[in-house]
N, C-alpha and C positions, 0 to 999 in steps of 0.2 A: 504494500500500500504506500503510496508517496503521501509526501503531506499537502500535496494541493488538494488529492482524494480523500486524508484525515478530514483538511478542514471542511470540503464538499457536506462531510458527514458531520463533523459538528454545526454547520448551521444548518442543516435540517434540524439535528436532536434539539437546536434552538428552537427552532419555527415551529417545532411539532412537541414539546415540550410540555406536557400533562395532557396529551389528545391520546384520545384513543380509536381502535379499529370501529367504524359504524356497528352499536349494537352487541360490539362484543368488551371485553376486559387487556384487550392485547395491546401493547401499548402502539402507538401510529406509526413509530420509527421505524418499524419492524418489515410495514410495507415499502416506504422509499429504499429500504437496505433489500430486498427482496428483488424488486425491480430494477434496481442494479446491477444485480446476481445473471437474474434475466439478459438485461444487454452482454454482459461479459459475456454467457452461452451463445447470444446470438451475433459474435463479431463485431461488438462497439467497441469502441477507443476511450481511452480515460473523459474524453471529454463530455463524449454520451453516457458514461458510467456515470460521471458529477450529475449531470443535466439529470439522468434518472431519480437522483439521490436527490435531488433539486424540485422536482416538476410540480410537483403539489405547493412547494411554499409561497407564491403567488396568490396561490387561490383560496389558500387556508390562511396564510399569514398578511396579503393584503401588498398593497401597492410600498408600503413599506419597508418591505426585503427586498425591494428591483436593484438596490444600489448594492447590496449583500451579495447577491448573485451576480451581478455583472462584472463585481473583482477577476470572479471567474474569465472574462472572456465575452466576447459580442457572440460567440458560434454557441458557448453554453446557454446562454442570456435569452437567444432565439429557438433556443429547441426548448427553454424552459415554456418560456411566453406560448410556444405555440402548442404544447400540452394543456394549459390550460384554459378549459372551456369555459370559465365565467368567471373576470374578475368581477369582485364585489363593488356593486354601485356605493356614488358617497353616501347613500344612507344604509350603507351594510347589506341591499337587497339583491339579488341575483334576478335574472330574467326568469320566467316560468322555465320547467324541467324538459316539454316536448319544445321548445323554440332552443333553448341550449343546445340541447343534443342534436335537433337536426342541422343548426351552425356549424357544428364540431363536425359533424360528420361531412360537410361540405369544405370543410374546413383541410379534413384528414384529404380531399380527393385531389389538394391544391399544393398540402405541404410537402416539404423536402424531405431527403431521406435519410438525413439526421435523426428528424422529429417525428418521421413514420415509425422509425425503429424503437426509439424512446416510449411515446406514445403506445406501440403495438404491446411492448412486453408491459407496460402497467396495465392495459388491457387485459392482457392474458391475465396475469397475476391475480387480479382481481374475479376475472370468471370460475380460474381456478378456487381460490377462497369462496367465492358462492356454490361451486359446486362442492366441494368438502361440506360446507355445512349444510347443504340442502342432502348429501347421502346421512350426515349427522342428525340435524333435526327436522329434515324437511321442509316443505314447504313454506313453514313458517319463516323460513328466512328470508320468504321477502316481505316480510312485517318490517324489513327496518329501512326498506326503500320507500321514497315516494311515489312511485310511477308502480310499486305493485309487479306480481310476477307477469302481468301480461306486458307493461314497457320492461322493465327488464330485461326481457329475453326479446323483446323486439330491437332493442337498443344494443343489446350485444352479437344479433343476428346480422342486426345492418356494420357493426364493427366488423367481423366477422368477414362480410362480403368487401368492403372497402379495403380492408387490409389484403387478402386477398386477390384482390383488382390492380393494387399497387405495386405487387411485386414484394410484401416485407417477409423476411429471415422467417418471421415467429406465426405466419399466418396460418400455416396446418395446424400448427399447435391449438391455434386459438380454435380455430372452426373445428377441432374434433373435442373441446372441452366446450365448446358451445352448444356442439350436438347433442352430447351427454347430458347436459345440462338441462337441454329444453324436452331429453327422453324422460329424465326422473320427477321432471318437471310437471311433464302432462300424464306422466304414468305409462309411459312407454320404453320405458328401458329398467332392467332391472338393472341396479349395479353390484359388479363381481368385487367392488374391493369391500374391507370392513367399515 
């Protein structure tokens, strides 16, 4: 680990600092270091490994940490930016759920391919995590979404196709944990792990 990558990681565990996983007890760090994991597997470069480590604290921590993260570099600064699908308006408010995500997704069909590979693997990451908990508790785990298991799985369906379409490193991945997901989902797939 260098220490440009150390400190990559200490301002996340700053910006993400008493947050937790949606709905669960795990602390938040645990997915930017995750997703990091992710690009290394799929061929990024220290720079995209930061940015990973990065991508959320814009959008959780606010217009705020832009000067934090851009020490990093203009290439990191732009693949952070361009992961996140809503900065917070000045009164703290976000656009509605189905208007974000179909931006982002139009979003995804324009970005570079820095920000597709950043992007792709917290995508993954995150389906994966909904799928473990949905063979865990089921269904119930999209109680802690707003859009509900029917945006949910529409929303990772269209990720899915976009990524995909673009040519990213991680898209099998994603489209065979999205499948699974939308099998155990509707009750069409049993699954074989514990």
């Amino acid at each position: 680990m260098t220490p440009r990558y150390s400190q990559g990681l200490a301002l996340a565990a700053k910006a993400h600092e008493g947050q937790a996983r949606k709905g669960t007890a795990i602390p938040y760090i645990v997915h930017p270091v995750g997703v990091a994991g992710l690009v290394a597997q799929h061929g990024g470069d220290e720079d995209q490994q930061i940015a990973a480590l990065l991508h959320d604290v814009l959008e959780d921590g606010g217009a705020a940490f832009t000067a934090q993260v851009a020490v990093f570099g203009e290439r990191v600064l732009r693949m952070v930016m361009g992961c996140t699908d809503a900065m917070p308006g000045a009164n703290g408010a976000k656009a509605p759920w189905e208007e974000r995500k179909r931006a982002y997704l139009a979003h995804l069909m324009e970005a570079d391919s820095d920000t597709l590979l950043v992007s792709g693997c917290d995508k993954l990451y995150n389906a994966r995590a909904i799928l473990d908990d949905l063979r865990t508790i089921g269904p119930a785990v999209f109680e802690r979404f707003s859009s509900g298991q029917a945006g949910t799985l529409w929303y990772y369906g269209q990720l899915s196709e976009v990524f995909a379409q673009r040519g990213v490193a991680m898209s099998a991945a994603l489209r065979h944990t999205v499948s699974e997901m939308e099998g155990l989902a509707t009750g069409q797939l049993i699954s074989t792990r514990p």
